[in-house]
C-alpha positions in Angstrom: -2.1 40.9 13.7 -2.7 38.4 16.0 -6.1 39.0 16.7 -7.1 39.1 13.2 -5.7 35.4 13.6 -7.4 34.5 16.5 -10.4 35.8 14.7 -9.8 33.6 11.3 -9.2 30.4 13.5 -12.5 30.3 14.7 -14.0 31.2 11.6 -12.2 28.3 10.3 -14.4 26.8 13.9 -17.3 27.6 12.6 -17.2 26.5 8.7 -15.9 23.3 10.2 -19.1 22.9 12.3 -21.5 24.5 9.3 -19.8 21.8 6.9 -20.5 18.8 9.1 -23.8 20.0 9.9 -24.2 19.6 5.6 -23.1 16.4 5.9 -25.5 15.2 8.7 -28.6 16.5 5.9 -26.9 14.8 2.4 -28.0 11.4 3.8 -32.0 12.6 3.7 -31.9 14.1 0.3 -34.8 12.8 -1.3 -33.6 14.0 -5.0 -30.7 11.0 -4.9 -30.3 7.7 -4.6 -28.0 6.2 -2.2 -26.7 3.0 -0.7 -27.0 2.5 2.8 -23.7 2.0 4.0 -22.9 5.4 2.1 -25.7 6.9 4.0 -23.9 5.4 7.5 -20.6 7.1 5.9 -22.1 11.0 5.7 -23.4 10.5 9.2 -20.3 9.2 11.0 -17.6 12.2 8.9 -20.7 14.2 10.0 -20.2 13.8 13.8 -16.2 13.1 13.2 -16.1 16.5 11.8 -18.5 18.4 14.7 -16.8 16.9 17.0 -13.5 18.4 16.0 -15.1 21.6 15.3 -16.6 21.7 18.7 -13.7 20.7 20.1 -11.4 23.3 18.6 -14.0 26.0 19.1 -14.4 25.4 22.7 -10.7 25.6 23.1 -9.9 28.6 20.9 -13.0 30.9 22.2 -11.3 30.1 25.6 -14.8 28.6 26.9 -13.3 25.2 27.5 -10.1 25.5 29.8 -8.8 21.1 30.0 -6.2 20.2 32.1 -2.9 19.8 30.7 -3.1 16.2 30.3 -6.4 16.4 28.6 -4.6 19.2 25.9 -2.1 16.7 24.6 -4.9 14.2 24.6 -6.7 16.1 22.3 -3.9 17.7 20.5 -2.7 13.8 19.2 -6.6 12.8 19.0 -8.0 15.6 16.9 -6.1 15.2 13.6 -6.1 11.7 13.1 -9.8 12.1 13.7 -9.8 14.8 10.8 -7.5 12.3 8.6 -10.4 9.7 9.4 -12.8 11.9 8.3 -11.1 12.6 5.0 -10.5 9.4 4.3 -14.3 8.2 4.7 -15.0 11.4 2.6 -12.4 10.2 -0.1 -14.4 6.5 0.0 -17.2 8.2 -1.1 -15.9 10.0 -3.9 -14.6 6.5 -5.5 -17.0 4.5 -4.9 -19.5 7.5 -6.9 -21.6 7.7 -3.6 -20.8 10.7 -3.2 -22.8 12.3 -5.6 -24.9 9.0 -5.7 -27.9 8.6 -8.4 -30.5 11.2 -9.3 -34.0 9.9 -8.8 -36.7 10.8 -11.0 -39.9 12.3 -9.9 -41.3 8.7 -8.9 -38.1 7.9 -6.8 -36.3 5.4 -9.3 -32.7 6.4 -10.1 -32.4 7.2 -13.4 -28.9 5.2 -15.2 
């Protein structure tokens, strides 16, 4: 049983890092239309996100050993990183630049 855990943390790891890589490409998607400060947004939850991810991989696969002082660090740090993350996400989703505008096949967004 608890290897099967162990197994679906980092799995959890890895979509963590795979989703923030995602976010890191929406910003060069040449089929919408979005504003710049939106584009800033995507980039910074992007390297919010794989930073926690890489963070929480390192320490779970055992490759990354910190000191003590460094663990409780990081145990306070990562989750309100992860709540600022979400919350840049949720800023997209009401300001609608999340989705942003679809650009015809001449790049103007269509209304």
């Amino acid at each position: 049983m608890g290897s099967i855990l162990a197994i679906s943390i980092v799995v959890v790891d890895a979509i963590q890092i795979v989703a923030a890589l995602f976010f890191f490409a929406i910003p060069f998607e040449q089929s919408r239309r979005r504003a710049d400060w939106a584009r800033g947004v995507f980039v910074l939850t992007a390297l919010l996100v794989l930073l926690t991810g890489i963070i929480d991989f390192l320490r779970h696969r055992a490759f990354w050993m910190p000191s003590l002082g460094v663990q409780q660090f990081f145990l306070a740090i990562v989750p309100t990183l992860r709540g600022v993350a979400f919350g840049l996400i949720l800023s997209l989703i009401f300001s609608g630049e999340l989705l942003g505008q679809r650009t015809q096949g001449g790049g103007t967004p269509t209304i």
